[in-house]
Structures are given as C-alpha cells and as structure tokens.
C-alpha positions in Angstrom: 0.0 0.0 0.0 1.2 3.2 -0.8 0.8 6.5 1.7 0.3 9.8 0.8 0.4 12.0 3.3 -0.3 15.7 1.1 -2.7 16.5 -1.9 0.7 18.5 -3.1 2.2 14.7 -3.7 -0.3 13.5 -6.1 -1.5 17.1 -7.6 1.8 18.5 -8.7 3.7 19.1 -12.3 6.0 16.3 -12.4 3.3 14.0 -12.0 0.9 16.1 -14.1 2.2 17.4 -17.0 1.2 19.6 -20.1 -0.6 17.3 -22.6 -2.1 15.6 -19.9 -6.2 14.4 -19.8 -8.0 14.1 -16.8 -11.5 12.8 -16.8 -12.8 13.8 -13.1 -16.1 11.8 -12.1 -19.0 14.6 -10.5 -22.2 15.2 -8.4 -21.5 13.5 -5.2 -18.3 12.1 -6.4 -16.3 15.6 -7.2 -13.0 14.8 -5.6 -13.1 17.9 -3.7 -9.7 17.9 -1.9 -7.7 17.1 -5.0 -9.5 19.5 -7.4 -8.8 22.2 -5.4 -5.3 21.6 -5.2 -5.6 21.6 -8.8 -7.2 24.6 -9.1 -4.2 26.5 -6.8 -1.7 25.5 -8.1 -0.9 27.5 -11.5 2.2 25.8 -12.3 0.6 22.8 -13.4 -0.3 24.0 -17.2 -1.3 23.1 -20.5 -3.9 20.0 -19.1 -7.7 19.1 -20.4 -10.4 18.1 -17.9 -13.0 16.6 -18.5 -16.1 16.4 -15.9 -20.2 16.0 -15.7 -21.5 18.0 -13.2 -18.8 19.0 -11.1 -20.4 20.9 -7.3 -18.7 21.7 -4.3 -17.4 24.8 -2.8 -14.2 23.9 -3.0 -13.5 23.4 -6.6 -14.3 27.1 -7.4 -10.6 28.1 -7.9 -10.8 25.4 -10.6 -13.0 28.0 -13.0 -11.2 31.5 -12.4 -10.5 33.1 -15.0 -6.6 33.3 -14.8 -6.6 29.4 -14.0 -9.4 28.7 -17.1 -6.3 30.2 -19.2 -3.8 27.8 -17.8 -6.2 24.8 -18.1 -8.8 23.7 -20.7 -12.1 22.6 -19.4 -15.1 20.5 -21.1 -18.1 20.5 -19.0 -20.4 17.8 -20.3 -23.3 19.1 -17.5 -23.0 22.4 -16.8 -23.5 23.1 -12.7 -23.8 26.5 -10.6 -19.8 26.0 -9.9 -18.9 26.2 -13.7 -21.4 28.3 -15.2 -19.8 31.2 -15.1 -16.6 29.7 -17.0 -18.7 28.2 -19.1 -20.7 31.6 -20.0 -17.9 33.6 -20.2 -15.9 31.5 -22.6 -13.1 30.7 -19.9 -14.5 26.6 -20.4 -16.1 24.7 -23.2 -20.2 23.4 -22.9 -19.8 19.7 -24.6 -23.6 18.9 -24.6 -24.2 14.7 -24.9 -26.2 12.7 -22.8 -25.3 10.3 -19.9 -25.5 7.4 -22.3 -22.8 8.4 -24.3 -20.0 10.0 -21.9 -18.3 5.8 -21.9 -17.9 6.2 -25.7 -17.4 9.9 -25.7 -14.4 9.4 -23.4 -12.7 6.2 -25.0 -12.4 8.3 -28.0 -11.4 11.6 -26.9 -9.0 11.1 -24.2 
C-alpha cells in the first residue's frame, strides 16, 4: 500500500504534465480535496479536464479566469460552480447525454 500523506504529492507538475487528460467523475463524487489543489496550483499547465456536473465549494478556484487560461475545461453538464466559466468563454459546454459519456471518453482522451 502506498501512503500519501499531502494533496501537493499526487497534484503536482512532475506528476501532471502539459498534454495531460483528466477525466474527473461529478455530483457526489467531485474529488473535492484534489481538485482544489488543482485549481491552486498555477504551475501545473497546458492540461484538459474533462467532468459531468462538477459541485462543491471547493473546486471554485478550478474555473477562475486566470486558471481557465492555464487549463482547458469540457463541461459535459454544466452546474452553478462552472457556469460562469462556461458563459464567459473561460470553459467549453460539450452537450451529450449520460449514455454516451463511456464512448465519448474512450475516444477523446
């Protein structure tokens, strides 16, 4: 078994690096602690996410405008955390349904 003991040692940019996809599961699910982490720090660049309906509070530095330049976001379901990013141009809307995310992903990342 393997022990992490900080976010910083599994959300940093040796391990992610630019050309890098992440598909990040939503709703409930949103890894909350990690995304943020994500979302602070800046020098992690050049990376696509991918995500359905991503909530929680802590996420929001995720869809800032200065880290929405950094990163590339494709919101499949739109939610009241990435709207704004969304509306503003800072992330891309893909609309598909739920049905179609397992084929949708296989192909694009």
């Amino acid at each position: 078994m393997i022990r992490v003991n900080s976010v910083e040692e599994v959300i940093n940019p040796l391990l992610i690096q630019p050309g890098s996809v992440i598909y990040i599961s939503g709703n409930a699910a949103t890894p909350q602690v990690l995304m943020e982490q994500l979302g602070l720090d800046l020098s992690i660049k050049g990376v696509d996410t991918y995500g359905v309906l991503w909530l929680g509070e802590r996420i929001r530095p995720l869809f800032t405008e200065k880290r929405c330049e950094t990163l590339t976001h494709r919101i499949i379901f739109n939610s009241y955390i990435t709207r704004e990013a969304v509306n503003k141009g800072w992330a891309y809307y893909h609309p598909i349904h739920l049905s179609e995310i397992p084929r949708y992903v296989r192909s694009a990342i």
